[in-house]
C-alpha positions, 0 to 999 in steps of 0.5 A: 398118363394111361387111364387104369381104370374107373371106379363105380364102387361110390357115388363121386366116381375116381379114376385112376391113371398112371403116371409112371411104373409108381405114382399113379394119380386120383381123378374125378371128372373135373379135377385131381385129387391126389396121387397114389406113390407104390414104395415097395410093397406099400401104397402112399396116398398124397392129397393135392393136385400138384404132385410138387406140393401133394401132401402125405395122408396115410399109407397102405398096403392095399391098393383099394384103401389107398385110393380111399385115402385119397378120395376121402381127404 
């Protein structure tokens, strides 16, 4: 897993790492909130720590609204 970088944008920080070229995951200090899946020019924002039972929340063809999605789930 590589750290792609920190967000400082709210106040409950994310960090952002990849995982594989297409599922990168949402962490906070403490845990994992979810993941983020790219499917061709679409971003999938998954809520869960366990990618084997992460659960779909929306979809977006922004990278910044779907890491949102995630955070906010």
């Amino acid at each position: 897993m590589t750290l792609i970088s920190p967000s400082h944008r709210h106040a409950t920080d994310v960090s952002v790492a990849m995982i594989s070229d297409e599922l990168f995951s949402v962490l906070t200090p403490n845990e994992t909130l979810g993941y983020v899946h790219t499917v061709g020019r679409v971003y999938v924002s998954l809520s869960g720590s366990d990618i084997c039972h992460a659960v779909e929340v929306g979809q977006s063809l922004s990278w910044d609204r779907a890491v949102e999605i995630v955070r906010s789930a």
